[in-house]
TIDO-567933 format. One record per residue (C-alpha): residue number from 0; residue in one letter; x, y, z. Coordinates in steps of 0.5 Angstrom, whole numbers. Example, Ala and Ser with C-alpha at 12.3 -4.5 7.8 and 13.67 -1.06 7.14 Angstrom:
# TIDO-567933
[0,"A",[25,-9,16]]
[1,"S",[27,-2,14]]
//
This chain:
# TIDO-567933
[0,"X",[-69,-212,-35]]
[1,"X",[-69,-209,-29]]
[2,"X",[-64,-214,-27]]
[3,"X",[-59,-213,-33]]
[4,"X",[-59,-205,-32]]
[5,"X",[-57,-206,-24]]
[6,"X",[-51,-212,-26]]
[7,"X",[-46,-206,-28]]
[8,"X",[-47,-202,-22]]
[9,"X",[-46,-208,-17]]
[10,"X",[-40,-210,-21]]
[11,"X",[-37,-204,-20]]
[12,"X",[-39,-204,-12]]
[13,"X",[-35,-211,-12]]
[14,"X",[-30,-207,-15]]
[15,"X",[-29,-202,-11]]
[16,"X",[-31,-207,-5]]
[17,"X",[-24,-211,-7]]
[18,"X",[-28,-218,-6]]
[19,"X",[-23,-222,-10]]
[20,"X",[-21,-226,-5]]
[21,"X",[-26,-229,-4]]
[22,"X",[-28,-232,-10]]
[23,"X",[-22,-232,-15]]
[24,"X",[-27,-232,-21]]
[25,"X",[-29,-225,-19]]
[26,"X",[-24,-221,-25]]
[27,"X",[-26,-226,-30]]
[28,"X",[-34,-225,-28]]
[29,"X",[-32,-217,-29]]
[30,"X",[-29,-217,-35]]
[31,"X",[-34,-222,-39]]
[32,"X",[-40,-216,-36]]
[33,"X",[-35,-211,-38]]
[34,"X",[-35,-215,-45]]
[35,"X",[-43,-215,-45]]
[36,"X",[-43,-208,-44]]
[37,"X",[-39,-206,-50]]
[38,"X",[-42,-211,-55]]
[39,"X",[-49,-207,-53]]
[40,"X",[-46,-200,-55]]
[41,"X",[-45,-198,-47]]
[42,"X",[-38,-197,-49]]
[43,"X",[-37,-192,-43]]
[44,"X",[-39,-196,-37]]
[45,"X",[-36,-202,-41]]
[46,"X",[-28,-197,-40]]
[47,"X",[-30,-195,-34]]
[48,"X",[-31,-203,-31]]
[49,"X",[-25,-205,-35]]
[50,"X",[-20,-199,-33]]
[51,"X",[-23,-201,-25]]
[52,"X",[-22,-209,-27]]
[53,"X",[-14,-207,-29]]
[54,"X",[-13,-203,-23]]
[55,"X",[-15,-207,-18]]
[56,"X",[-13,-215,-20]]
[57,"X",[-7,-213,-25]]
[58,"X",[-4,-219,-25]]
[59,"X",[-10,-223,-26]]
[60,"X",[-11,-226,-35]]
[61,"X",[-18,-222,-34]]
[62,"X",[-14,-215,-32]]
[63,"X",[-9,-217,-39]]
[64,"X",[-14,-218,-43]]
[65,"X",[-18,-211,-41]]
[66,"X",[-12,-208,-42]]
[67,"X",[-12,-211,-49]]
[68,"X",[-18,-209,-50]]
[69,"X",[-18,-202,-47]]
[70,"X",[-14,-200,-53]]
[71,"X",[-20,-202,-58]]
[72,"X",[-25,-198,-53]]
[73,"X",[-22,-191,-52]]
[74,"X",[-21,-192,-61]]
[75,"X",[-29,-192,-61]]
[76,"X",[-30,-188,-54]]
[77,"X",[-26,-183,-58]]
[78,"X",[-29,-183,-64]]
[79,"X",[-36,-183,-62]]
[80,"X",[-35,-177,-58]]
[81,"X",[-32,-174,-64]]
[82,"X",[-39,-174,-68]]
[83,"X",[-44,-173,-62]]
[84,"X",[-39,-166,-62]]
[85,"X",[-39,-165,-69]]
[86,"X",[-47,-166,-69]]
[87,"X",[-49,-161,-64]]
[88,"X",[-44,-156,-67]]
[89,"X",[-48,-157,-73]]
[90,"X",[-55,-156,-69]]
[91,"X",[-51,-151,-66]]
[92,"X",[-51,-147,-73]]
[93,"X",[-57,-148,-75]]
[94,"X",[-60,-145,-69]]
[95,"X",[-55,-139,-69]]
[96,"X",[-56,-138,-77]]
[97,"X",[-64,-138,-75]]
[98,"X",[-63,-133,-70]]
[99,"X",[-59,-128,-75]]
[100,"X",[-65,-129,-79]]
[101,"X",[-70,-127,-74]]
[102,"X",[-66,-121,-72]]
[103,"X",[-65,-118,-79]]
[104,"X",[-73,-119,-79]]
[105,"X",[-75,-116,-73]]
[106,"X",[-69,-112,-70]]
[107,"X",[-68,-116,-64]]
[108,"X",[-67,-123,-62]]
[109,"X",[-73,-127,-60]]
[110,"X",[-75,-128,-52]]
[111,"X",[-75,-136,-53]]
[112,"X",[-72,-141,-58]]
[113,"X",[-79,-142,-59]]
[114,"X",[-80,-136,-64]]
[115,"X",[-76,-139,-69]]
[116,"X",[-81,-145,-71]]
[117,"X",[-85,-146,-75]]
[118,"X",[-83,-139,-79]]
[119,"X",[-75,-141,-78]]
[120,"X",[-74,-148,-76]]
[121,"X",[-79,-154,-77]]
[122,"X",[-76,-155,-71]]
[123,"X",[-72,-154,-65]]
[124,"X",[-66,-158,-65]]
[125,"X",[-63,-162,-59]]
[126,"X",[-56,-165,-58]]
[127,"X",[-56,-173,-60]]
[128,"X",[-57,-175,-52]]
[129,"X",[-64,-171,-53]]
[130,"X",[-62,-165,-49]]
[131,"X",[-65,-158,-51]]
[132,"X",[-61,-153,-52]]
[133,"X",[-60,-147,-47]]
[134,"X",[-62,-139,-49]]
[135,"X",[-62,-133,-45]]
[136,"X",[-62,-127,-49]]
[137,"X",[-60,-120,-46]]
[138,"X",[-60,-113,-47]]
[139,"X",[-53,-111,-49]]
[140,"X",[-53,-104,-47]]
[141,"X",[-59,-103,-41]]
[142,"X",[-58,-96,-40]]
[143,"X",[-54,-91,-46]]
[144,"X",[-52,-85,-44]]
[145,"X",[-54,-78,-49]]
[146,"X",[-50,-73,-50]]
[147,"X",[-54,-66,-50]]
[148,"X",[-52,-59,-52]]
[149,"X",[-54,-56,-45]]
[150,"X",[-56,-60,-39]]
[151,"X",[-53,-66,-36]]
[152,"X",[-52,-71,-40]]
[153,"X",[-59,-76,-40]]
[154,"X",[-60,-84,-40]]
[155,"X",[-64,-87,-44]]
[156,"X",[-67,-95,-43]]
[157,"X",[-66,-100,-48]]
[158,"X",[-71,-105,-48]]
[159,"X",[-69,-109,-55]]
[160,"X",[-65,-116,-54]]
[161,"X",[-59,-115,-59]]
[162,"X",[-55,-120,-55]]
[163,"X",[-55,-128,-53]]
[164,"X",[-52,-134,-50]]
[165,"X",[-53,-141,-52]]
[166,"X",[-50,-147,-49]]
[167,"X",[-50,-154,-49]]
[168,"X",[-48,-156,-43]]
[169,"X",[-46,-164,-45]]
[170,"X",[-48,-170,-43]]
[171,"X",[-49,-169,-35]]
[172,"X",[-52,-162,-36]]
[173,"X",[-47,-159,-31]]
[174,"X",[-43,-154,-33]]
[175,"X",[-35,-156,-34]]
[176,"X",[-34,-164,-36]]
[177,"X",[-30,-167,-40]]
[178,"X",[-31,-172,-46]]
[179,"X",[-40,-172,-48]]
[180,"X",[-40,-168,-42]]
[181,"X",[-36,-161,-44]]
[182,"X",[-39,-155,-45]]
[183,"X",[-39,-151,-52]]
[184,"X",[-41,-144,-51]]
[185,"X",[-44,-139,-55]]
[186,"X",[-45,-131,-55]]
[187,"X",[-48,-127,-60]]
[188,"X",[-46,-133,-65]]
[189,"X",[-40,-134,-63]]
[190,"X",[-36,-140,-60]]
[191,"X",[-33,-138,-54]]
[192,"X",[-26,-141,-51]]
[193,"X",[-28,-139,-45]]
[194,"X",[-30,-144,-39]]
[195,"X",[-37,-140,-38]]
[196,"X",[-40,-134,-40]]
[197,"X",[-38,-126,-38]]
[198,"X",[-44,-123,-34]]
[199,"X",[-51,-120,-37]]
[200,"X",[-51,-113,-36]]
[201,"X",[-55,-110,-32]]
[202,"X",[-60,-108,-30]]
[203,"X",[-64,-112,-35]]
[204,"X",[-71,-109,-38]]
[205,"X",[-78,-114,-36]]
[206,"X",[-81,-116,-42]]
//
C-alpha cells in the first residue's frame, strides 16, 4: 500500500526531472498512472500528472491523449468541487441557524461551538474532507461610552459575546486557496466577500 501511495509522487519527480530520453516509454508509463489514479477517485493528482504529462513531452500519443482526457477530468474536478462547496455552505447554515437559536435563549453567543450540542445540534458538522469549522466569538462593542447629565461622560465594559466569525478555510486549512482550497467566511451570519475578516475590537473581556 505503501508503494502505491509513493507511485504519484516519484512520477511527478521524473516529470519534473525530464527523463524522457532515456526511457521512451516514460510518457506512456505517466499517462497509464495518470489514468490509474482518476479510475481511483483521485482526480486531482490524476489533472495534475496529466497537465505536467501535456506540458512536458507535447508531442509525444500519451500527451494527446491526456489532453483528450483532461476535458472529461476538469468536467468532473469541477463538478465535485461544486458539491463539497455546496455541503459545506449547508453545514454552514445549520451552525449559524444554531447559533441564532442559542443567542435568542441566552443573549450572547456561546464561548465555543461545543455549547451548541446536544441542546441545538446533535452534533457539530465538519466540511466533507472532515475538517472542523473555525469559530472566534467577540465582543463587538468592549468599551461603550455613557452620557451623563453632569460629570464627564463615563465607559462602561461590555463582557457579553454578540458577535462571531466563522470560517472554513478549504481543503489545505491555509487562508486563500483556489478550488477545494478556498475559504468562505462568515461574520455575525453573514457570508463575506472579503478575503479575510475585519479586526476584533479591543480590548476584548477574559472570560
Amino acid at each position: 500500500m505503501r508503494h502505491r501511495r509513493l507511485a504519484p509522487a516519484l512520477a511527478l519527480l521524473l516529470l519534473a526531472a525530464g527523463c524522457s530520453s532515456e526511457d521512451p516509454r516514460l510518457p506512456a508509463n505517466l499517462y497509464e498512472e495518470a489514468r490509474k489514479l482518476n479510475l481511483e477517485g483521485r482526480s486531482l493528482e490524476a489533472r495534475a500528472m496529466m497537465k505536467q504529462l501535456t506540458e512536458r513531452y507535447p508531442e509525444s500519443e500519451a500527451a494527446q491523449q491526456a489532453k483528450r482526457d483532461l476535458y472529461l477530468i476538469e468536467a468532473f474536478v469541477n463538478r465535485d468541487i461544486a458539491d463539497r462547496q455546496k455541503q459545506v455552505r449547508a453545514a454552514m447554515k445549520r451552525l449559524t441557524d444554531a447559533l441564532i437559536r442559542y443567542r435568542a435563549k441566552r443573549s450572547e453567543y456561546p464561548a465555543a461551538l461545543g455549547e451548541l450540542v446536544p441542546e441545538y445540534l446533535d452534533q457539530l458538522p465538519e466540511a466533507p474532507w472532515g475538517h472542523p469549522f473555525l469559530y472566534r466569538p467577540y465582543v463587538t462593542r468592549p468599551i461603550e461610552e455613557l452620557q451623563v447629565k453632569r460629570g464627564p461622560a463615563r465607559q462602561r465594559f461590555n463582557t457579553k459575546l454578540d458577535g462571531y466569525y466563522l470560517a472554513c478555510l478549504g481543503t489545505d486549512l491555509q487562508p486563500g486557496g483556489e478550488g477545494m482550497a478556498a475559504d468562505i467566511l462568515i461574520k455575525d451570519g453573514t457570508l463575506l466577500s472579503e478575503s479575510a475578516f475585519p479586526p476584533i475590537p479591543q480590548p476584548q473581556p477574559v472570560r
